[in-house]
N, C-alpha and C positions, 0 to 999 in steps of 0.2 A: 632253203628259203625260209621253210619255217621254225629256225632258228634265229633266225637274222630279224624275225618277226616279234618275235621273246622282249617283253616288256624291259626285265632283268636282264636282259643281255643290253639292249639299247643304252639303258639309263649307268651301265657300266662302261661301254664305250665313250657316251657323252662323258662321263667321267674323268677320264683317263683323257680322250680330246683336253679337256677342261684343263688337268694338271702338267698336261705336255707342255701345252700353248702356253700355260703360267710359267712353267721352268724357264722356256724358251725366252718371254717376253722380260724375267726376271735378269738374266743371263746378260741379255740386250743393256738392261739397265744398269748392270754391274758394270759392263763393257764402258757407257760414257762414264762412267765415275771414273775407274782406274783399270783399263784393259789389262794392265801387269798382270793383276793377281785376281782378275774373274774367275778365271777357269779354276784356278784352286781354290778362290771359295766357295764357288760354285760345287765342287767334289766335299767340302769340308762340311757343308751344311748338309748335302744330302747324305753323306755317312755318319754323321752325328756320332754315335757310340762306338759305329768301328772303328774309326779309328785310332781307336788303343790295339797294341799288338796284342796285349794281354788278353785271353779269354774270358779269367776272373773280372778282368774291370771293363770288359765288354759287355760279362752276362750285367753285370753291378750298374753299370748306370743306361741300359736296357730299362734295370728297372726303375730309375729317376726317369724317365721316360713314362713307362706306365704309369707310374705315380701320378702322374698329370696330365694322364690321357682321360682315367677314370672321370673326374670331374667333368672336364670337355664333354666325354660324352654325355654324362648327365644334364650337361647345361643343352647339348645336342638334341637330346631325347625331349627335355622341354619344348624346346623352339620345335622338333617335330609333329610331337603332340598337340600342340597347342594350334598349329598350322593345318595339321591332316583333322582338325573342327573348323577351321574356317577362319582361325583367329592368327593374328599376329604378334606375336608379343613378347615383344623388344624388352621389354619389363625383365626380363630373367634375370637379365643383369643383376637389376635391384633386389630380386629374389636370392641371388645368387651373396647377396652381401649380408641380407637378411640372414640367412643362414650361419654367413661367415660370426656374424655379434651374436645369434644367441648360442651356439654349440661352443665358441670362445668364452664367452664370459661366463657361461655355466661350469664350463669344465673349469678356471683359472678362480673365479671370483666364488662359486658355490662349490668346487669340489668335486663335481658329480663325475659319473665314468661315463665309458664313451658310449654306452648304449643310450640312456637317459638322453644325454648329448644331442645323438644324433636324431632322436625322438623330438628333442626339443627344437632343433634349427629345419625338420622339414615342414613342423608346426608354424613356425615362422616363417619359411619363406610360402606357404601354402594361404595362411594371412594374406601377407602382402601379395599373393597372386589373387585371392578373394576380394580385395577390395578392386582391382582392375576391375574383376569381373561384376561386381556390384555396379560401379560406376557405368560401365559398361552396358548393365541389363536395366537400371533404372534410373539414370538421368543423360543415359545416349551420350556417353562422353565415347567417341575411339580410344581402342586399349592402346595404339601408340602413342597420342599425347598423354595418357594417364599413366601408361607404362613408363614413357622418358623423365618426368616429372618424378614420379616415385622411387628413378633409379638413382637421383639425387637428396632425394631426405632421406633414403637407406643410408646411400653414403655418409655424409655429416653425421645421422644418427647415431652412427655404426664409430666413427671416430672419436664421436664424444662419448657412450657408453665405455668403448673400452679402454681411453686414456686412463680408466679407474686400474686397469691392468696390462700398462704399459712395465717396461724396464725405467729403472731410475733415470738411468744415463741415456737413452736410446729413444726414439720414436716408434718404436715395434713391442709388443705386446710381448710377455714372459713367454718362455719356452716350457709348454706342455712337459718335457721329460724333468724337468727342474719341478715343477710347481704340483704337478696331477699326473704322474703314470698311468693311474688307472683310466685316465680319458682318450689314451691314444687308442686306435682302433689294434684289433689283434692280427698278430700275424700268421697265425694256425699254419705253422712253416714253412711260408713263403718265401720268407726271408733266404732260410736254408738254399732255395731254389737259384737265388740270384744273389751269389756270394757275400749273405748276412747283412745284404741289404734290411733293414730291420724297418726302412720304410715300406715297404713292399707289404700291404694289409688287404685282409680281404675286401677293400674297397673294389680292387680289379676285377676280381670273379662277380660278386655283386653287379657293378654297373655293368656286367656284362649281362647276366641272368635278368636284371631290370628291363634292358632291352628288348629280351625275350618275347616278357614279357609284355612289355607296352604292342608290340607287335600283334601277340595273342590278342590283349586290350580289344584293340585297334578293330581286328580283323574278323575275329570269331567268337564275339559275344554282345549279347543283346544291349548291355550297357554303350559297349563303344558304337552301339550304331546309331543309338537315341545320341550321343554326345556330335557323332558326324552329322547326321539331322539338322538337328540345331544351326550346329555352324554355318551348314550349306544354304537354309532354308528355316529361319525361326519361325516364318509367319507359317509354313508347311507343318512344320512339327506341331506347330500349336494345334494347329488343326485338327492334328493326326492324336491330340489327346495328352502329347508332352509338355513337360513344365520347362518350357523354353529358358526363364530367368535362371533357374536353378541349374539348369545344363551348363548354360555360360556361366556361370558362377564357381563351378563345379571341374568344369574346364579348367578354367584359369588358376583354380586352387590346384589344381592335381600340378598341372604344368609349372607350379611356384613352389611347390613340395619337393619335384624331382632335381631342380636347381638348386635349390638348399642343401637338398641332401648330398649336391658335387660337392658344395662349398666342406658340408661335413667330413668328406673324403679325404679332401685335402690338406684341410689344419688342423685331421685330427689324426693326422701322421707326424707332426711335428715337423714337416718337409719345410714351409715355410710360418712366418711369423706375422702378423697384421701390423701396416705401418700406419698409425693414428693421423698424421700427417696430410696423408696421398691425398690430393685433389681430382683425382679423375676415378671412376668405376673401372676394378678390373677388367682387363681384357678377356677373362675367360668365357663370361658372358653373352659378350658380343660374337666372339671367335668362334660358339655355340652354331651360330648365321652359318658359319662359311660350315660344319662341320656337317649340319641335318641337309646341305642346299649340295654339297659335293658327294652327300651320300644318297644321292638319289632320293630324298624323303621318305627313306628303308630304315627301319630300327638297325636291322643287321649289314647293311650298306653304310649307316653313321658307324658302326663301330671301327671297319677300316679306315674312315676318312677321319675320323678324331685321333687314329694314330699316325697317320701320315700327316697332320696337322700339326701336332705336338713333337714329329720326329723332326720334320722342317723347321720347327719355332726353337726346339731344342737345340737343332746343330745352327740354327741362326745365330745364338747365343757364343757359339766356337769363334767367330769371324771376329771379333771386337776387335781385334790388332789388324784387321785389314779394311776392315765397312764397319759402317754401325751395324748395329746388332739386330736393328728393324728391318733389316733387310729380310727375311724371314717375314712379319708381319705384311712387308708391302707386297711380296710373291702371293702368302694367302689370299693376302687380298684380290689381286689381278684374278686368281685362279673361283673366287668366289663369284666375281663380277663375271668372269666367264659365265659360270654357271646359268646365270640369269638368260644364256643364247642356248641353252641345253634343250630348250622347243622348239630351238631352230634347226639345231642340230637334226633332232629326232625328226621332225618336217621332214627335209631334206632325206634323211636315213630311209624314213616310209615311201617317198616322193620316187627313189629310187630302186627300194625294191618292188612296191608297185610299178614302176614302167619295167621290169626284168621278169616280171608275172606274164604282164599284159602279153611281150614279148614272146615267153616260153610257150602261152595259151595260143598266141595265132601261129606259130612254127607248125605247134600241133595241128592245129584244124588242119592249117597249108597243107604236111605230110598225110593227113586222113583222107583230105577230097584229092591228094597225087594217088594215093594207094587205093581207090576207090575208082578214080580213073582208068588207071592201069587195068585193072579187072575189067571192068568194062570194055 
């Protein structure tokens, strides 16, 4: 019973309830579209890389896979952070763009390599999470309307800065491995690992050990507990002698820094190219929501769920000869909105082994006043 009790056990069942129910509900959806060929695109999405027969290009785009799990989690780890203080903020996105223009344009337009780089765009999206939180602490603005607002001048900004380092012919910005080698992130031989896959950077190990650490942050130290404070309770903390404004400020800088630095993960692998163009904010952003909310708001719970996130989004991409390819996004989706009944889940979860307590407690009494009898 007092396993079934475990915080971490619960929040991984509701989990798992979460992504069942999404497959399921997904599966459903496929079924009115084209029953024919559900159930095989159903298997095609969620094998993503297996299926290739080949090992080599099993292990190989495993790691186009991590490649852009990295980020997610990063953008994950924001939205957690920034949540487990009290705050919401949908803003990553824009942080998340922020990031994408200054480590781009630095590496293509100044030259610089990827350290400097990536120094540079979590400077940037750490900004642009600082003025949330200005706004925020000193003219009472909510960081979701300041956040969704700013996820749009990122955007634009971001399209018009780096049109200066577009392709001639193209909409997408020059290829890192053409223009600046030295700005792609290292591969200290990973690559080796996952058959020369040469995108394969220590971004991975990274946003892993980042998570770690935000957890340590988080949990067991004196800073991250004046940052919960705050969130929970400004007018308390104040009182308590905290510099309430600076916390939030502080918050949402850190939380704008760690999104940047996906962004830096990503394009500074040369995996993909910025399209100058695009009218909407990436989705990595957003998809950050479903990754920190299906990870139980656990540093090391979003690590699995940004790969199951990205494994799904990946093999959604397989389907385009049978569904569109969103199908993948619209499953997340469902599986994320689940999420949102994960307190009912857990309700219900306690509701029940509480009554199987109460239960085992009066058998017992029952058996003690019979054996007590009996003597008698």
């Amino acid at each position: 019973m007092k396993f079934w009790k475990n915080k971490a056990v619960q929040s991984i069942i509701c989990s798992l309830v979460c992504i069942i129910l999404g497959l399921l509900i997904g599966f459903i959806v496929l079924l009115c579209i084209d029953p024919s060929n559900a159930v095989e695109a159903m298997v095609i999405m969620l094998k993503n890389f297996w299926k290739y027969s080949k090992l080599s290009l099993q292990v190989k785009y495993l790691g186009n896979t991590l490649v852009k799990t990295a980020p997610l989690l990063m953008c994950a780890l924001s939205i957690l952070f920034s949540y487990k203080l009290g705050l919401f903020n949908i803003g990553t996105a824009g942080q998340y763009v922020a990031g994408a223009c200054s480590c781009l344009y630095a590496a293509l337009a100044w030259g610089w390599s990827w350290l400097p780089c990536t120094l540079f765009a979590i400077v940037a999206g750490a900004v642009w999470g600082a003025i949330v939180g200005f706004l925020k602490s000193y003219c009472n603005v909510n960081e979701v309307i300041s956040g969704i607002m700013l996820n749009w001048i990122a955007l634009y900004s971001t399209n018009m800065i780096l049109s200066k380092v577009k392709e001639s012919a193209s909409p997408y910005t020059v290829h890192l491995a053409d223009a600046n080698t030295s700005a792609i992130l290292p591969t200290l031989g990973l690559d080796k690992l996952f058959s020369g896959n040469t995108r394969v950077t220590i971004a991975i190990p990274l946003s892993i050990i980042l998570a770690v650490v935000v957890m340590i942050v988080l949990n067991k130290t004196k800073f991250g507990f004046e940052l919960k404070a705050t969130g929970f309770n400004k007018n308390a903390a104040r009182y308590c002698g905290m510099a309430e404004k600076r916390n939030v400020i502080l918050s949402l800088a850190i939380s704008g820094g760690l999104a940047a630095l996906g962004a830096a993960m990503l394009y500074l692998t040369d995996f993909e190219q910025w399209e100058v163009t695009q009218s909407s904010v990436p989705a990595m952003g957003f998809n950050g929501i479903s990754a920190a909310f299906l990870g139980g708001l656990d540093p090391i719970g979003t690590i699995l769920s940004s790969f199951f996130i990205q494994h799904i989004t990946s093999g959604g991409a397989n389907i385009a000869s049978l569904y569109c390819s969103q199908i993948s996004d619209l499953i997340s989706s469902i599986i994320i909105y689940l999420c949102g009944f994960v307190f009912i889940f857990k309700f219900y979860m306690n509701k029940i082994i509480a009554a199987k307590a109460q239960k085992a407690a009066e058998n017992s009494v029952s058996a003690g006043n019979e054996a007590k009898g009996g003597k008698a």
